[in-house]
C-alpha positions as CSV (number, residue, x, y, z in Angstrom):
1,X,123.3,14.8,43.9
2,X,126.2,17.3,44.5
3,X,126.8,20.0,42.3
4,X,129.7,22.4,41.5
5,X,127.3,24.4,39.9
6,X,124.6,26.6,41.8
7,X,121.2,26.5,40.6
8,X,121.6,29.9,38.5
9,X,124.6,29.0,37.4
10,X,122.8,25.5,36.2
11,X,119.7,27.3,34.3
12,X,122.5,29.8,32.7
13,X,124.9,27.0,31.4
14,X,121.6,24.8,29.8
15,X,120.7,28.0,28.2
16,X,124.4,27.9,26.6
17,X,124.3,24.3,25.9
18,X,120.9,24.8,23.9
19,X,122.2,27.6,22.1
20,X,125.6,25.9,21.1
21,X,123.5,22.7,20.1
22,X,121.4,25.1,17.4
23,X,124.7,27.4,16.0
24,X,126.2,23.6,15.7
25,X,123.1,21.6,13.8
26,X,123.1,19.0,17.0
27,X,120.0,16.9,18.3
28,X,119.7,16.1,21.4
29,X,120.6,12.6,20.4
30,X,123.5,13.8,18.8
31,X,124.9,15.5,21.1
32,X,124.6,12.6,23.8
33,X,126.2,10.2,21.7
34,X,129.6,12.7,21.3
35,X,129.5,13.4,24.8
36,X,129.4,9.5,25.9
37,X,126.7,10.0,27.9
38,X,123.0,8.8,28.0
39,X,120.1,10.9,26.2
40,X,118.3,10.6,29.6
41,X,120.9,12.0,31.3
42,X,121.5,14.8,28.9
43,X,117.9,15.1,28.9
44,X,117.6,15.5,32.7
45,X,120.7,18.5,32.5
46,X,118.4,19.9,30.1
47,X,115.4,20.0,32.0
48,X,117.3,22.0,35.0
49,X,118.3,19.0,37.2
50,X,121.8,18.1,38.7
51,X,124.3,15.6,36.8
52,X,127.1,14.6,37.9
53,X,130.1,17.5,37.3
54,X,132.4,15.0,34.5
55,X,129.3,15.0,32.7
56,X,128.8,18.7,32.3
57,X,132.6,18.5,31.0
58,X,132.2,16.2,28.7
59,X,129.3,18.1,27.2
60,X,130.7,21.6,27.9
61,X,134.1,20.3,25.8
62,X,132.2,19.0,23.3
63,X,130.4,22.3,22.8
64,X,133.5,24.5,23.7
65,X,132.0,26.0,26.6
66,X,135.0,27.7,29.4
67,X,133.6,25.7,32.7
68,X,135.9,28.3,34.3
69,X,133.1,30.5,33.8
70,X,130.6,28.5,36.0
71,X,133.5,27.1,38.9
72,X,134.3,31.0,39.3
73,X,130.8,32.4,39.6
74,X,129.3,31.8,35.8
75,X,130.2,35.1,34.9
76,X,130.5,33.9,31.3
77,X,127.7,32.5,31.5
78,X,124.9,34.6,32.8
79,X,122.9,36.7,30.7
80,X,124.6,40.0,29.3
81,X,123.3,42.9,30.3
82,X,122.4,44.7,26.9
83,X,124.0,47.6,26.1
84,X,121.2,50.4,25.1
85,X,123.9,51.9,22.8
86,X,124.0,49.2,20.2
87,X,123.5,48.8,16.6
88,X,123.0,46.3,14.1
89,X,125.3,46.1,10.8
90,X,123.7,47.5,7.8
91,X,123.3,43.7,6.8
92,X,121.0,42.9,9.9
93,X,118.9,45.9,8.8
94,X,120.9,48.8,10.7
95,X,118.3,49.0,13.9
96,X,119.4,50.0,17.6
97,X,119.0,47.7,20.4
98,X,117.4,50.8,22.1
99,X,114.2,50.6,19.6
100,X,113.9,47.2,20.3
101,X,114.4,46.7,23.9
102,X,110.9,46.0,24.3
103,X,111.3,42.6,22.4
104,X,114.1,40.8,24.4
105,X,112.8,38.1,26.4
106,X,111.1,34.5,25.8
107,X,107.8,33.6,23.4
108,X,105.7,30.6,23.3
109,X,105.4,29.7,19.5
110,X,102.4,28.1,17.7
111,X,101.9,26.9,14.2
112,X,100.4,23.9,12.1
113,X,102.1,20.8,12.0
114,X,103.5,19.8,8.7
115,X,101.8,16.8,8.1
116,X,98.2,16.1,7.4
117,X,97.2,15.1,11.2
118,X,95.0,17.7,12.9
119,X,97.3,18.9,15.0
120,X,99.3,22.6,16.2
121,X,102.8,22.5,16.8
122,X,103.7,24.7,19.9
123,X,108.0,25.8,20.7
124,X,109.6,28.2,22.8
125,X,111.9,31.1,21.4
126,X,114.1,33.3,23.4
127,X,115.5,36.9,21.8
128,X,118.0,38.5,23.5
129,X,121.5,40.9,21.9
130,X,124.6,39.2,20.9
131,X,127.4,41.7,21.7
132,X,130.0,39.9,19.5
133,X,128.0,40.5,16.2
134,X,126.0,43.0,17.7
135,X,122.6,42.2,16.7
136,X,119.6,40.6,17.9
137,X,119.6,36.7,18.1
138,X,117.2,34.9,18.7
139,X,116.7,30.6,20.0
140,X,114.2,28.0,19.5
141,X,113.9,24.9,21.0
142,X,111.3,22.5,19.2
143,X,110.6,18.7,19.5
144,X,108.7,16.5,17.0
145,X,108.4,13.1,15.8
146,X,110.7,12.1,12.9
147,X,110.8,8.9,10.9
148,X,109.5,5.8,13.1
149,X,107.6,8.3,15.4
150,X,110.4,8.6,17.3
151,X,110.7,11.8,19.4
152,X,113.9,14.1,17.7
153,X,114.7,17.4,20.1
154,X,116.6,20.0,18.0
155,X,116.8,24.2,18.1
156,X,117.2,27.1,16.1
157,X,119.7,29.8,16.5
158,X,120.4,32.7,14.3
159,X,120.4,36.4,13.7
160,X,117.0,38.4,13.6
161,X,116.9,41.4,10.1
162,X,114.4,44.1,10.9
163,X,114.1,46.3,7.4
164,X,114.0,50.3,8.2
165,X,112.2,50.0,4.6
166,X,109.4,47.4,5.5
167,X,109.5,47.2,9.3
168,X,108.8,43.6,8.9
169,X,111.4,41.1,11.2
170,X,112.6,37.9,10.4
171,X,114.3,35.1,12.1
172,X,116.6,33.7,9.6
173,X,118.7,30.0,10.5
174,X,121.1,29.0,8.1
175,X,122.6,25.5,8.4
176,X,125.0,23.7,5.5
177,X,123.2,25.2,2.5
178,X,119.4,24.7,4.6
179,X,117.7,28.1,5.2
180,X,114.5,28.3,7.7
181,X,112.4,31.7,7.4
182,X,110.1,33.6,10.5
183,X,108.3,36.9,9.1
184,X,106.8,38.6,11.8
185,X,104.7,42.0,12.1
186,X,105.8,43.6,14.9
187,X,104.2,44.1,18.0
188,X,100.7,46.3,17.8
189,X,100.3,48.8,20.4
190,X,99.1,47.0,23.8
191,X,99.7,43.1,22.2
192,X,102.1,41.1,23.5
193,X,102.1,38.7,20.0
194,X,104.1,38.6,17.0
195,X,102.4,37.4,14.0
196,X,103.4,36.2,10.5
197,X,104.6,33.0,8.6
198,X,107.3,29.9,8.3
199,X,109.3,28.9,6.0
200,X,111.1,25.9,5.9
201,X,111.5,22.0,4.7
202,X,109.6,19.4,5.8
203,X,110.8,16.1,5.8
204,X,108.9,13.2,3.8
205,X,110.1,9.4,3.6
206,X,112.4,9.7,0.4
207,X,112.6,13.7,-0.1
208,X,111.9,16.7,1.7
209,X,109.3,19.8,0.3
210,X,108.7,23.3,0.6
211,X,106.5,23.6,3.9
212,X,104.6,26.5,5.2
213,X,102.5,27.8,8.1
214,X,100.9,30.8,9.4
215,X,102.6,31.5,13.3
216,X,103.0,33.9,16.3
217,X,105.0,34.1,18.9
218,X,103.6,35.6,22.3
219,X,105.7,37.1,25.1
220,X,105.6,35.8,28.6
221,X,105.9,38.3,31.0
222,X,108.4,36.4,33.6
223,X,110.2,33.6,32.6
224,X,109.5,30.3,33.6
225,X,112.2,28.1,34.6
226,X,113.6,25.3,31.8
227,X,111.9,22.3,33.4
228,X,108.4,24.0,32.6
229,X,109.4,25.2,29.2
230,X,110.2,21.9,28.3
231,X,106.8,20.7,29.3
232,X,105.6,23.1,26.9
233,X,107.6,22.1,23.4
234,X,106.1,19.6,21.4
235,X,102.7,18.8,18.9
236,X,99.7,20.1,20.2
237,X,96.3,18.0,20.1
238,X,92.5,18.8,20.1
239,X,92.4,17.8,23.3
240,X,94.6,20.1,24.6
241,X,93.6,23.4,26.6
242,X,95.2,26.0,24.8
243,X,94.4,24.2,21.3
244,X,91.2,25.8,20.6
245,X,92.3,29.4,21.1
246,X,96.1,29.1,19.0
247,X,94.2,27.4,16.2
248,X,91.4,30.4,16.5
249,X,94.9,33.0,16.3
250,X,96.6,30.7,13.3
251,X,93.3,31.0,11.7
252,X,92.6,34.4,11.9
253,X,96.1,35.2,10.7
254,X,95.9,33.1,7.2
255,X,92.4,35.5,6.7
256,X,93.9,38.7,7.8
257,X,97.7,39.2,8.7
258,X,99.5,37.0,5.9
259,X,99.1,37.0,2.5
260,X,98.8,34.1,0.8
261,X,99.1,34.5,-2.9
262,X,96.2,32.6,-4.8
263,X,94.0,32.1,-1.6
264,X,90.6,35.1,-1.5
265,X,90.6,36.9,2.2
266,X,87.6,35.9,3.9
267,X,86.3,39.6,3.6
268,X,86.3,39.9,-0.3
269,X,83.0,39.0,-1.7
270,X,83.2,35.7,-4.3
């Protein structure tokens, strides 16, 4: 199908369109229903395929995304080039961009699922700097089943608070009064893993409660392109490959990396 748009400038705009859905609170579902389009078709865009160009300007005007960037060479919509001379606010913890250069980039996330089947919950994060609030933001994109087991695609967008006093980092969302936690070590010399907890609010049939999990994030060292990191999003079974060693990492971090108040490290004698 004929395309306005240039591969790049494709990958670049979905990378907009996810991050616009998160700052705005939309599903996939939602999102395709305001645009007048079908989810498979918004679905397809999102996977890195061609659509036809009114559809990208419904979406795009729904999501208040120039297209004058991508007709004229996407220069709006390309990454940024980071400038090394940057700081966060004091509210964001005060850090330079320079310090943390070495964390830009995208993570393949793994945690428990928040129900009582036996299974991991694996998501794909990208950090990179915001030059309008100057600070570190980071994107998830995550797909679950909801009520019915029906399949409900939504992200995560917000700012990232490294304490100079704790040197801890955390991936705070904040969405109409709902907050959504991600305290992280940083990375240990030679590791390519961030490690620590979530905290957020899981969603039962007539209320939601308090849900926690032990998670890390670990740091591919080329990006892949969006059709294979949406392969990757989604619950993770015993039967798949990379089960067995993320539940081995998940495990090892409720002994030894998190503390979980009331619960006796598996070093401490009885």
């Amino acid at each position: 199908m004929a395309s306005l748009m240039t591969d790049g400038q494709r990958d670049a705009f979905v990378r907009r369109v996810r991050l616009e859905m998160a700052k705005a609170g939309l599903t996939r579902e939602a999102l395709a229903q305001r645009a007048s389009c079908k989810e498979r078709t918004l679905g397809n865009l999102l996977a890195g395929q061609p659509v036809r160009d009114q559809t990208v300007a419904k979406i795009a005007r729904v999501l208040g995304i120039d297209l004058e960037d991508v007709i004229g060479g996407g220069a709006g919509l390309e990454p940024r080039r980071s400038n090394a001379e940057g700081r966060a606010s004091d509210d964001y913890g005060g850090y330079s961009l320079s310090a943390y250069q070495g964390y830009l980039g995208t993570y393949i996330a793994y945690r428990r699922v928040f129900s009582d089947r036996n299974e991991l919950f694996r998501s794909v994060y990208e950090i990179d700097w915001d030059e309008d609030l100057s600070r570190l933001r980071f994107f998830e994109l995550q797909r679950f089943r909801g009520r019915n087991s029906q399949t409900v695609t939504s992200s995560h967008a917000g700012g990232v608070h490294i304490s100079p006093h704790t040197g801890l980092i955390h991936l705070l969302t904040t969405f109409q009064g709902a907050l959504r936690l991600v305290t992280l070590a940083k990375f240990r010399i030679g590791d390519n893993r961030l490690r620590g907890a979530i905290l957020t609010q899981s969603e039962r049939d007539m209320f939601f409660q308090p849900a926690a999990s032990a998670i890390f994030l670990e740091k591919l060292a080329v990006r892949k392109k969006n059709s294979e990191l949406e392969r990757l999003v989604g619950p993770l079974g015993p039967s798949d490959p990379a089960f067995r060693s993320a539940a081995q990492e998940l495990a090892h971090i409720e002994s030894s990396t998190v503390f979980f108040a009331g619960l006796r490290p598996a070093n401490l004698p009885e």
